[in-house]
C-alpha positions in Angstrom: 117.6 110.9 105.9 115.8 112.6 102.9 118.6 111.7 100.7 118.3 108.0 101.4 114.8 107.8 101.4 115.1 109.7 97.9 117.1 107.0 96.8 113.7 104.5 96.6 112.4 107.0 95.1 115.1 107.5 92.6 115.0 103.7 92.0 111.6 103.5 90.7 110.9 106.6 89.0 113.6 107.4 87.3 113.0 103.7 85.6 109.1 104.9 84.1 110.6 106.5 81.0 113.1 103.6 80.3 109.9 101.1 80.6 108.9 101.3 76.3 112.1 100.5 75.6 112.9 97.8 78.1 110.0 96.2 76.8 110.6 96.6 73.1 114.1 95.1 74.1 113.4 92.6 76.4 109.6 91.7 76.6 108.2 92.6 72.8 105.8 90.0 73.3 103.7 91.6 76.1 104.7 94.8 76.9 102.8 94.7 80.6 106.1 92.5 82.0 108.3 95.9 82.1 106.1 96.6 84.6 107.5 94.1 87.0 110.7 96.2 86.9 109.1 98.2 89.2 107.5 96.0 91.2 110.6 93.1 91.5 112.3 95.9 93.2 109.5 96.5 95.8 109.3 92.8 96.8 113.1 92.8 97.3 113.1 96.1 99.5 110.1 94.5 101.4 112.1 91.3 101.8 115.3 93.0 103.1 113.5 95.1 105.2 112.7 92.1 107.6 116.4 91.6 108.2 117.8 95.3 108.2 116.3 96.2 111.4 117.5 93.2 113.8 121.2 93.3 112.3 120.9 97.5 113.0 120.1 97.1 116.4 123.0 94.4 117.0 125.6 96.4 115.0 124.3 100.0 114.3 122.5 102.0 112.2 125.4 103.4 109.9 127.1 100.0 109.6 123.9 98.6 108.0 123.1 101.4 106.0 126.7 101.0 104.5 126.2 97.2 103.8 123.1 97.9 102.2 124.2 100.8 100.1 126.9 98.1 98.8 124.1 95.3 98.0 122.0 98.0 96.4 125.2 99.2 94.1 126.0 95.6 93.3 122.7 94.9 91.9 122.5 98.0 89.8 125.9 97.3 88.3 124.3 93.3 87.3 121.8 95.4 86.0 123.5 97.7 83.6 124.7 94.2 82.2 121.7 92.2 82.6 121.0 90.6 79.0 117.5 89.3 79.1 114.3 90.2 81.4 114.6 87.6 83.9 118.2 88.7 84.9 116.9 92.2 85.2 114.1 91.3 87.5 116.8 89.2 89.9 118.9 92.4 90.0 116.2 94.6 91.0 115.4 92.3 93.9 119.4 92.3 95.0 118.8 96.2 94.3 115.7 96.3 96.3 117.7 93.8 98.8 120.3 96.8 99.5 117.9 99.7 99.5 116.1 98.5 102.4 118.9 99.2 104.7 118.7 103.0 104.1 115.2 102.9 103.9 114.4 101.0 107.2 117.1 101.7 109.5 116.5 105.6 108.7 113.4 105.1 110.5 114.9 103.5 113.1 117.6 106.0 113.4 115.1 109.0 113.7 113.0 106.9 116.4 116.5 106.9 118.1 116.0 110.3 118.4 112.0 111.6 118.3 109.1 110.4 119.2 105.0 110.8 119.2 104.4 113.5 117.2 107.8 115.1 117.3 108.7 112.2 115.4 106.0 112.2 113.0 106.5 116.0 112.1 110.2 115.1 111.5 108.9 112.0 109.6 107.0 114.5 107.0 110.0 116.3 106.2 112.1 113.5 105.4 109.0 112.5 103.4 108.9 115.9 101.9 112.2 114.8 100.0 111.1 111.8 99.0 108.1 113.5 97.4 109.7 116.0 95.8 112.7 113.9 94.1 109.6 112.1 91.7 109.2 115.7 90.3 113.0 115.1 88.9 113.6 111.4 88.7 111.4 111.2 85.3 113.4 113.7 84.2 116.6 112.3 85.1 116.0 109.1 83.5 114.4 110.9 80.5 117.9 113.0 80.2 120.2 109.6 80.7 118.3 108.0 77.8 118.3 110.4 75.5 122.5 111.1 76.1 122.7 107.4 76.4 120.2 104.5 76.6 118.7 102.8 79.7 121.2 101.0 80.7 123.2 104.1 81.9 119.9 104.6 84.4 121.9 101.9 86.7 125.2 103.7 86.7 123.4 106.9 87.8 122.4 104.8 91.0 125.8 103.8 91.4 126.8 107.4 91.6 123.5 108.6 93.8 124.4 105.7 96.6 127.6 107.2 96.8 126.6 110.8 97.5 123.9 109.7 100.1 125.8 107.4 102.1 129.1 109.2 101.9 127.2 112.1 103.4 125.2 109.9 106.3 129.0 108.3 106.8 130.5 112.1 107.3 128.1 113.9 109.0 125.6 111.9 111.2 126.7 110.4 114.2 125.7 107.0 115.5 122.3 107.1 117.3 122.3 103.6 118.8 125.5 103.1 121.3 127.6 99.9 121.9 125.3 99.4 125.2 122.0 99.7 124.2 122.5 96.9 120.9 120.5 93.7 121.1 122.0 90.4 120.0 121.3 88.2 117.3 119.6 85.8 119.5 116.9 83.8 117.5 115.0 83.7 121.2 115.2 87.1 121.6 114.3 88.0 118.0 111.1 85.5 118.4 110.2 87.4 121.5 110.5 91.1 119.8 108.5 90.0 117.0 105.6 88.3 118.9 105.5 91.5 121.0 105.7 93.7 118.0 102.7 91.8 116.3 100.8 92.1 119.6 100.7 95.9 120.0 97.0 97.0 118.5 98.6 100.3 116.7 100.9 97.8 114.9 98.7 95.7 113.5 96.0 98.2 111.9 99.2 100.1 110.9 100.6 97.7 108.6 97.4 97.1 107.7 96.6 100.2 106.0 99.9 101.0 105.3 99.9 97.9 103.0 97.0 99.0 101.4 98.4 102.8 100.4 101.7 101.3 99.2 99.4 99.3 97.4 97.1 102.4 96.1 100.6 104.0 95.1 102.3 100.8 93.5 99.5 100.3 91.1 99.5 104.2 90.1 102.9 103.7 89.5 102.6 100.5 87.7 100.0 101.9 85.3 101.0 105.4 85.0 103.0 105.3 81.7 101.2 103.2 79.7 97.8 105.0 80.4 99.5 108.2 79.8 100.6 107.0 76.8 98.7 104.4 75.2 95.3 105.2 76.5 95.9 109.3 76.1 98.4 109.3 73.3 101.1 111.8 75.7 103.7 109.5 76.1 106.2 112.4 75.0 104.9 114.8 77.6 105.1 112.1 80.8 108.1 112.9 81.9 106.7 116.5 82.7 103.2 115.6 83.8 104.8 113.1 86.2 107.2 115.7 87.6 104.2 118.4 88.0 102.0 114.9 89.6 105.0 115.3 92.2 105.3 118.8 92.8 101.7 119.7 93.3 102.1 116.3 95.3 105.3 117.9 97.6 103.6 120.1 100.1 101.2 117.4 101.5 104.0 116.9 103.6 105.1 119.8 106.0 101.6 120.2 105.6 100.9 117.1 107.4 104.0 118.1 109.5 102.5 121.5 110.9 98.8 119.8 111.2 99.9 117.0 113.0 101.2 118.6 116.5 97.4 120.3 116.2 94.9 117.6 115.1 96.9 114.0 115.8 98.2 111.5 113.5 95.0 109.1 113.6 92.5 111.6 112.6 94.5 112.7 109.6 94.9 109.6 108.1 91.3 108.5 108.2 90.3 111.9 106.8 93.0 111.1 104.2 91.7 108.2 103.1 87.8 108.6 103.1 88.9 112.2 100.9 90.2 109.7 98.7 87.0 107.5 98.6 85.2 110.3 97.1 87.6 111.5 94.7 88.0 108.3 93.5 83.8 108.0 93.1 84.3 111.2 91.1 87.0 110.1 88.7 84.9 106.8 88.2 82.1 108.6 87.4 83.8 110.8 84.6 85.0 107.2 83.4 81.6 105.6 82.4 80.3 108.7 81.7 82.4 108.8 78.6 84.2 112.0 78.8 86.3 113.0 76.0 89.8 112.0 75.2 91.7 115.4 75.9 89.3 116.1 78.9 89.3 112.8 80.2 93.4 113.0 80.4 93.5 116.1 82.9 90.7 114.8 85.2 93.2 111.5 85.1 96.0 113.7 86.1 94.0 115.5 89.2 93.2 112.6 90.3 96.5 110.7 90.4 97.8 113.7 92.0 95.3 113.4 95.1 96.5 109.4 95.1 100.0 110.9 95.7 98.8 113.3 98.1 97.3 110.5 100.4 101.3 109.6 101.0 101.7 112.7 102.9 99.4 112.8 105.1 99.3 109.0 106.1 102.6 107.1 105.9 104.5 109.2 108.4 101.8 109.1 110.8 101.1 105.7 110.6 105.0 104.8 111.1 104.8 107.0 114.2 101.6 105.6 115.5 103.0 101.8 115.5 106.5 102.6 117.1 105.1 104.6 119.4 104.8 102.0 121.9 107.7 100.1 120.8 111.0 102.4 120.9 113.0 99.7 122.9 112.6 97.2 119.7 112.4 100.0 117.1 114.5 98.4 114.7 113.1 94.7 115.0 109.6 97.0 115.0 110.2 98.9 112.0 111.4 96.1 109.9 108.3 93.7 110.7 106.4 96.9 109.8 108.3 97.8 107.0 108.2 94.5 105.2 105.1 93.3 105.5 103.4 96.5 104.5 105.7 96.4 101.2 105.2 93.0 100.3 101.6 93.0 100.3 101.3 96.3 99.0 103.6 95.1 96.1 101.6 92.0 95.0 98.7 93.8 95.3 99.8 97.2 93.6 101.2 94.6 90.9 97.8 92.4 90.2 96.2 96.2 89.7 98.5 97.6 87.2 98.7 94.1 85.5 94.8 94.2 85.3 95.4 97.5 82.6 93.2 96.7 79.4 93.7 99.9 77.9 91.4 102.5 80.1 92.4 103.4 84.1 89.1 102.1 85.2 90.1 99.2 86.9 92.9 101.0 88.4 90.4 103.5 89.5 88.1 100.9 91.2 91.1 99.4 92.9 91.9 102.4 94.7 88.5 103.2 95.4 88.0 99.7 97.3 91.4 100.1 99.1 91.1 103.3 100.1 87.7 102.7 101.8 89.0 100.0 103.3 91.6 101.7 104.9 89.9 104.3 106.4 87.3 101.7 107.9 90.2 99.9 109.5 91.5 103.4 110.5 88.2 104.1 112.8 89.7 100.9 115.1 92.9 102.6 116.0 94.0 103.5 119.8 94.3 107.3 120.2 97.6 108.3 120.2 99.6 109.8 123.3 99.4 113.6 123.2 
């Protein structure tokens, strides 16, 4: 489950090093549209996440994730090829498209299995692999262009999809049998999702959900070009992005341990008003005018507490909503999944495109929607023990 949840991951990051050069190659003329690399392959993973659930709980977890995996490797090959921006930004969606079967139905598979806070502490180690792979990702894609160019990126996600899935396909057996599949009824579907968008938990979850992905997005969206252009370190991002994940990697079985002890609800909230305040304090250094070379590393902490608020929040949150909702958990997870991505996406996007040369409006993004968040947090039902 790690490995495929890597793979989104994989998809985005290893792509932050190629972004100068896509833009120099494809978008001279305003260098801000390679940012919609990124975010073209969100909205298609948030897309395909409405549909991977429903077909995995009519014909299995692994057969979907195998479909998906073949979608995703499609689009990368289209995009090794792809001669001019607006090609690459379709086959990021069709990548994106494929990518959400892994990433959803892997969610679905381990609520097959756990659940309550069992499921959230397995939830942070799977998320534990998705934070550490950003520490290498850069650094792969870094590597690939230098050998190569940025094309070969997409061929190196041919050859990742194969490993993960090839290993799912060998080792993990089905979780969902023959008897308890739902049909593709469009009543029945209808139903699941009016009963899905009635449970409370679900509704503040994808709430706030959508506003971290939207938090992280816009970090990610901005990340190179303020390391670079604003701080002139362009040649060292591929290693302060790979530290920005490591330091970022333990928030994780942290959460994992902590959860069992405190609950899921109260970690998140605390998550996200800590991030209030460290937000206020990076602003702060902003208008204050702190120098260059000083300004850059208190830039750096504070992207790495952004980070941090994945681990303690997106796991939780997943395990809050389903909760409640195990007999639809793949209809659930989808609805979930996909709206939390697509707004988080289009917002994320409008933050990083907003980038006039400082992080400041980045910075005041995050402030508003992490405070936000945690005020929606304080009007979530109490988990079961």
């Amino acid at each position: 489950m790690g490995m495929l949840f890597a793979s989104i991951a994989f998809s985005m990051d290893s792509m932050l090093p190629a972004l100068p050069q896509i833009a120099e190659e494809l978008s001279p003329q305003d260098v801000t549209l390679a940012q919609l690399v990124l975010t073209s392959f969100i909205i298609g993973m948030g897309i395909g996440t409405l549909f991977a659930g429903p077909l995995s709980d009519r014909f299995g977890r692994k057969k979907v994730i195998f479909a998906g995996s073949c979608i995703y490797v499609a689009g990368a090959l289209l995009a090794w090829q792809a001669p001019t921006l607006e090609l690459l930004l379709a086959a990021r969606v069709l990548q994106g498209l494929g990518v959400a079967g892994p990433r959803i139905v892997s969610m679905a598979l381990i609520r097959d299995l756990y659940t309550g806070r069992e499921m959230a502490r397995i939830t942070s180690f799977v998320m534990l692999v998705f934070t550490i792979f950003p520490a290498i990702a850069p650094l792969i894609g870094y590597g690939i262009i230098s050998l190569f160019d940025w094309r070969a990126i997409f061929l190196a996600f041919v050859l990742f999809a194969f490993i993960s899935v090839g290993w799912l396909i060998l080792r993990q057996p089905e979780t969902l049998p023959p008897e308890s599949r739902r049909p593709l009824n469009l009543g029945k579907l209808w139903e699941g999702m009016v009963e899905t968008l009635s449970v409370r938990q679900m509704q503040l979850s994808i709430l706030v959900q959508a506003l971290i992905y939207a938090m992280l997005f816009a970090c990610l969206s901005s990340i190179q070009q303020i390391f670079d252009l604003t701080y002139g370190m362009g040649e060292w991002f591929h290693w302060l992005f790979a530290a920005i994940a490591l330091l970022t990697a333990p928030c994780a079985p942290i959460n994992g341990r902590l959860v069992v002890r405190i609950g899921m609800r109260p970690i998140v909230s605390r998550a996200l008003f800590t991030q209030v305040a460290a937000t206020a304090l990076f602003v702060a250094a902003l208008m204050l005018g702190t120098a260059p070379e000083t300004e850059v590393w208190i830039y750096f902490v504070w992207t790495v507490s952004v980070f941090m608020v994945m681990g303690f929040t997106i796991g939780n949150l997943n395990a809050l909503a389903l909760e409640p909702l195990g007999h639809v958990a793949g209809l659930a997870a989808s609805i979930m999944g996909s709206l939390s991505t697509i707004a988080g996406a289009l917002i994320g996007g409008l933050i990083g495109q907003l980038y006039e040369g400082t992080a400041l409006p980045l910075a005041i993004g995050v402030a508003v929607l992490a405070g936000i968040g945690g005020l929606i947090m304080l009007r979530m039902p109490r988990e079961r023990v």
